[in-house]
C-alpha positions as CSV (number, residue, x, y, z in Angstrom):
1,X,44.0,81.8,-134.4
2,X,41.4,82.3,-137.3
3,X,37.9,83.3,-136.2
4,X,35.8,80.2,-136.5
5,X,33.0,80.3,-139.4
6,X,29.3,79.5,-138.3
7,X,26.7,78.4,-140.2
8,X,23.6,79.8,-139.5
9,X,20.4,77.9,-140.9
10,X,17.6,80.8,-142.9
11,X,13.8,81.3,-142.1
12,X,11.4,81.2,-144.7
13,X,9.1,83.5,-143.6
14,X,6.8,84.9,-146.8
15,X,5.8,85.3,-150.3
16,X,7.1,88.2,-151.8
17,X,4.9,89.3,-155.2
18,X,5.6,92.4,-157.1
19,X,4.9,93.1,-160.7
20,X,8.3,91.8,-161.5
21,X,8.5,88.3,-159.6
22,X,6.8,86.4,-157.2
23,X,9.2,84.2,-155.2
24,X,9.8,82.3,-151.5
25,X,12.3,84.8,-149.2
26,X,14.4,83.5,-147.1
27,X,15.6,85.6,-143.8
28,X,17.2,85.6,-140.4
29,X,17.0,88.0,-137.7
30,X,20.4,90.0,-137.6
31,X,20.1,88.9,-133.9
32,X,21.8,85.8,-134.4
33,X,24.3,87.2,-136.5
34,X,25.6,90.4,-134.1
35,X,25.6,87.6,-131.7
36,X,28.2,85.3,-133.4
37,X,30.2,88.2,-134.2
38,X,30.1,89.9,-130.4
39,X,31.4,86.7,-129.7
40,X,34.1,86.2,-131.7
41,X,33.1,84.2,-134.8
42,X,32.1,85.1,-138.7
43,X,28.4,84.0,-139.3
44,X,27.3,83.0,-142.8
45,X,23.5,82.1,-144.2
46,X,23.1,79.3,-145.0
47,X,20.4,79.5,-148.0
48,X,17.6,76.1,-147.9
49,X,18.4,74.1,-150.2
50,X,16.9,70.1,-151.2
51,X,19.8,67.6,-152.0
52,X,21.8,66.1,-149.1
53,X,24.9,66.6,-151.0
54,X,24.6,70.2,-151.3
55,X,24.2,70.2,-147.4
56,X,26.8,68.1,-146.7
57,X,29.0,70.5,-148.4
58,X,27.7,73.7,-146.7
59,X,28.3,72.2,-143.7
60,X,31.5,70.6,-144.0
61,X,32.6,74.3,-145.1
62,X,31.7,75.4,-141.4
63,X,32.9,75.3,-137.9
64,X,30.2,75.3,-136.2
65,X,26.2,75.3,-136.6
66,X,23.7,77.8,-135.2
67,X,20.5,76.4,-135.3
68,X,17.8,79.3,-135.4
69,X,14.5,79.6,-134.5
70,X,11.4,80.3,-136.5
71,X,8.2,78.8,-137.2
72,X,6.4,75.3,-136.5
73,X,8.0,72.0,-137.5
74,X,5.9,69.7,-139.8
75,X,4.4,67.2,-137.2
76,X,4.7,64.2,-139.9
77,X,8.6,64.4,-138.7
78,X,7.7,62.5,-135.7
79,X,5.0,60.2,-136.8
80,X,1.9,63.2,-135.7
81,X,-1.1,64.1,-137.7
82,X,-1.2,68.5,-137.7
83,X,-3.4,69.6,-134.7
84,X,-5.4,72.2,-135.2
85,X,-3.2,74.2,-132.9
86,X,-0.5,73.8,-135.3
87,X,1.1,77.1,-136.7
88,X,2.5,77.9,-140.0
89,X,5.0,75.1,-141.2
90,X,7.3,74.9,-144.2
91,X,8.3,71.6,-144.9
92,X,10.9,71.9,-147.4
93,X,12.6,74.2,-144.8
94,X,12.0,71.4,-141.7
95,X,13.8,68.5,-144.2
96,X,17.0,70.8,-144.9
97,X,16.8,71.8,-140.9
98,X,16.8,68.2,-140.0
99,X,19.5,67.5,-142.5
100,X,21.9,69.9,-141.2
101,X,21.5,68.6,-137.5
102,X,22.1,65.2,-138.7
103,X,25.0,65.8,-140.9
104,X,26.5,68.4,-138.3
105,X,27.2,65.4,-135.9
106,X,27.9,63.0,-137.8
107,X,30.8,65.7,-139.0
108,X,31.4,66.2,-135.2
109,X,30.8,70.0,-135.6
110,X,29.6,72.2,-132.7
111,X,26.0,72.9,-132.6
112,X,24.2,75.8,-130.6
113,X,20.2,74.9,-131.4
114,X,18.1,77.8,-130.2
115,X,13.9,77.6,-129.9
116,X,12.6,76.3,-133.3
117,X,16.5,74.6,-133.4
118,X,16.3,73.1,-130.0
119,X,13.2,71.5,-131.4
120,X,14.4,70.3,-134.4
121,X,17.6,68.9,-133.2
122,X,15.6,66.6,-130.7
123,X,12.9,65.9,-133.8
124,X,16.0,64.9,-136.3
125,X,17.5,62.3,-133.9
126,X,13.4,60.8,-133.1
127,X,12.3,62.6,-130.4
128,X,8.3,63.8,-130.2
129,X,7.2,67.9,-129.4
130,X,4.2,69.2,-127.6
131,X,2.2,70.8,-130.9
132,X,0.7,73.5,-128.5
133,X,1.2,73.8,-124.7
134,X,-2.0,73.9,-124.0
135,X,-1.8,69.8,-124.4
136,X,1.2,69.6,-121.8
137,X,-0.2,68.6,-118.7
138,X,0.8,71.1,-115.6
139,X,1.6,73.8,-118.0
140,X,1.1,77.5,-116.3
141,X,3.8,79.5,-117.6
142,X,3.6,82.1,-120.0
143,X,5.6,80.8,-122.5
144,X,4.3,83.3,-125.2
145,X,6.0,86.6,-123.7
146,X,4.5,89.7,-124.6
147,X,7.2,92.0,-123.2
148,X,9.9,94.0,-125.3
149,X,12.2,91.6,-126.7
150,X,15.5,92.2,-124.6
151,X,13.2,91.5,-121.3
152,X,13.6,88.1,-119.4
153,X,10.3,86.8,-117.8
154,X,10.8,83.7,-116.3
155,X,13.3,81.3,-114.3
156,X,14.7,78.3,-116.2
157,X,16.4,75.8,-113.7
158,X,19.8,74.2,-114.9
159,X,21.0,71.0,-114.5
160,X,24.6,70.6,-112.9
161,X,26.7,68.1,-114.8
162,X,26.0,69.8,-118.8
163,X,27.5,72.7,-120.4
164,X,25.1,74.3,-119.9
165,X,25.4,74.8,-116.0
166,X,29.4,75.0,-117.0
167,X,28.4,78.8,-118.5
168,X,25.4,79.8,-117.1
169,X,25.1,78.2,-113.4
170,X,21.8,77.0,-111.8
171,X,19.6,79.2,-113.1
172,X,19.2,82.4,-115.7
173,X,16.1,84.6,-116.3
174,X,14.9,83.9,-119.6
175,X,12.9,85.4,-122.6
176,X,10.2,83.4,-123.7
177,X,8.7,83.0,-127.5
178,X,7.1,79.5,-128.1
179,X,4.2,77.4,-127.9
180,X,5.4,74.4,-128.6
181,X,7.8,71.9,-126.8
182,X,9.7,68.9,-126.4
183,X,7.7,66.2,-125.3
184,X,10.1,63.2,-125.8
185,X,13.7,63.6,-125.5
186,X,15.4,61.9,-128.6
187,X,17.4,58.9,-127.5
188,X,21.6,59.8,-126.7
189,X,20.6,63.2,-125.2
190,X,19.6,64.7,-122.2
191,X,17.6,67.3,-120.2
192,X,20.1,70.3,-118.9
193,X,17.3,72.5,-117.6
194,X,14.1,73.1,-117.3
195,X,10.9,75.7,-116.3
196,X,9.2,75.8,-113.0
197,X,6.7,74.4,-115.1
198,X,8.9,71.6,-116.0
199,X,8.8,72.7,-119.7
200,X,12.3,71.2,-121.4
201,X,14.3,74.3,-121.8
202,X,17.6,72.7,-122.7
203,X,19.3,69.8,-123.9
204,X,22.5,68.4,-124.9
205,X,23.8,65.4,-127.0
206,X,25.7,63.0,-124.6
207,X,29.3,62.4,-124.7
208,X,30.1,65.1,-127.7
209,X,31.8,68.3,-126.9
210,X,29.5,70.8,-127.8
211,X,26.1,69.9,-129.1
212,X,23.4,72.0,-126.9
213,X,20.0,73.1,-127.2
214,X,18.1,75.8,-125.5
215,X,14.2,76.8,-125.7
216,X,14.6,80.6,-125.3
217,X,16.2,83.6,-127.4
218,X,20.0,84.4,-125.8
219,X,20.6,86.2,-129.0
220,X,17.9,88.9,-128.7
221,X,19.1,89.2,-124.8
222,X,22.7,89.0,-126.0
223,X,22.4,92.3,-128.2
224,X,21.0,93.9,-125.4
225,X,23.7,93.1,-123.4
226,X,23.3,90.6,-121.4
227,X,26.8,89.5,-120.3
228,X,25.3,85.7,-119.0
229,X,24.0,85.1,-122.7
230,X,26.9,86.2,-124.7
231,X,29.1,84.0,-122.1
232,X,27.1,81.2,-124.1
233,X,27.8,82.1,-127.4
234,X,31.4,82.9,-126.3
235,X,31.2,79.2,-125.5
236,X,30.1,77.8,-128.6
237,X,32.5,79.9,-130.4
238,X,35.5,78.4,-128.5
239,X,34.1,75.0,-129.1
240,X,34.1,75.8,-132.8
241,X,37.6,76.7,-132.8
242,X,39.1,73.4,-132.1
């Protein structure tokens, strides 16, 4: 059987200026990418681009969709004014993200939605995010790890009945790397696990085959080895295979 091709949606990250151009760059930690391939798959970039056509093409071309994480999501999405909390955003980047989620379902194509992606995939079907956690009430996790990357600093509770408890059981260690959250769960999913602090940590679409979300980094932990993480990219991979 061929190796399935994933998608994996770019950052835009900075400004590049030299003497010779000055232009957006688009990148992606090779995290996501050593995952994909440790698990059996062939990742592609996909660049950002601005007509739904062109994203309806890239994404019929895949097997499955790796949503990344990254930076904040443009509040306007879901009917918010910016906070002041509010990081750096890119809309032109949020549209194409929210375009990809959209059209990957409707294509009934796999999706693993990690962090920023988690977010975005409950943002594209009308759910709402916390802007900063400081507004969630009961809040008292770090959620903001300062630890080396392949570290895991907190518990996240899983939800039998989801995929997510089919690979990783009732609960994993997790890496943490986000201020903001979900605050209401788009309609036609549902909550698969959660923090102590009852922070949404992941989500699926109901009744599809594969089309789950998670709040933490498996990818960083998965090229460190962490056999429980890769078992979740393993999974997504099979999904994309059918």
């Amino acid at each position: 059987m061929k190796k399935p091709i994933i998608g994996i949606n770019s950052g835009r990250v900075i400004k590049h200026e030299t003497a010779y151009s000055h232009s957006v760059i688009e990148s992606l930690s090779n995290d996501y990418v050593e995952s994909v391939i440790k698990a059996g798959g062939i990742p592609i970039v996909l660049p950002i681009v601005s007509d739904e056509e062109s994203v309806r093409r890239q994404v019929e071309l895949l097997d499955g969709v790796l949503l990344s994480g990254g930076i904040d999501i443009n509040p306007l999405l879901y009917n918010e004014e910016p906070s002041p909390k509010l990081g750096y955003i890119y809309p032109d980047k949020d549209d194409f993200d929210v375009l990809i989620a959209k059209i990957a379902c409707e294509l009934k194509k796999p999706i693993l939605a990690i962090c920023r992606g988690h977010q975005i995939l409950n943002v594209a079907f009308g759910g709402t995010l916390y802007q900063d956690l400081s507004d969630m009430e009961g809040c008292y996790i770090k959620h903001q790890q300062q630890t080396k990357d392949g570290a895991a600093t907190h518990t996240v509770d899983i939800i039998e009945d989801s995929i997510l408890h089919s690979i990783l059981g009732n609960s994993v260690i997790s890496n943490s790397f986000h201020h903001q959250a979900i605050k209401n769960l788009a309609s036609g999913f549902k909550v698969t696990a959660y923090s102590k602090d009852k922070v949404i940590e992941g989500i699926e679409k109901c009744n599809e085959d594969f089309v789950v979300g998670v709040q933490f980094h498996p990818e960083i932990m998965t090229v460190y080895n962490d056999k429980k993480m890769l078992k979740l990219f393993e999974a997504f991979i099979n999904a994309s295979k059918k």
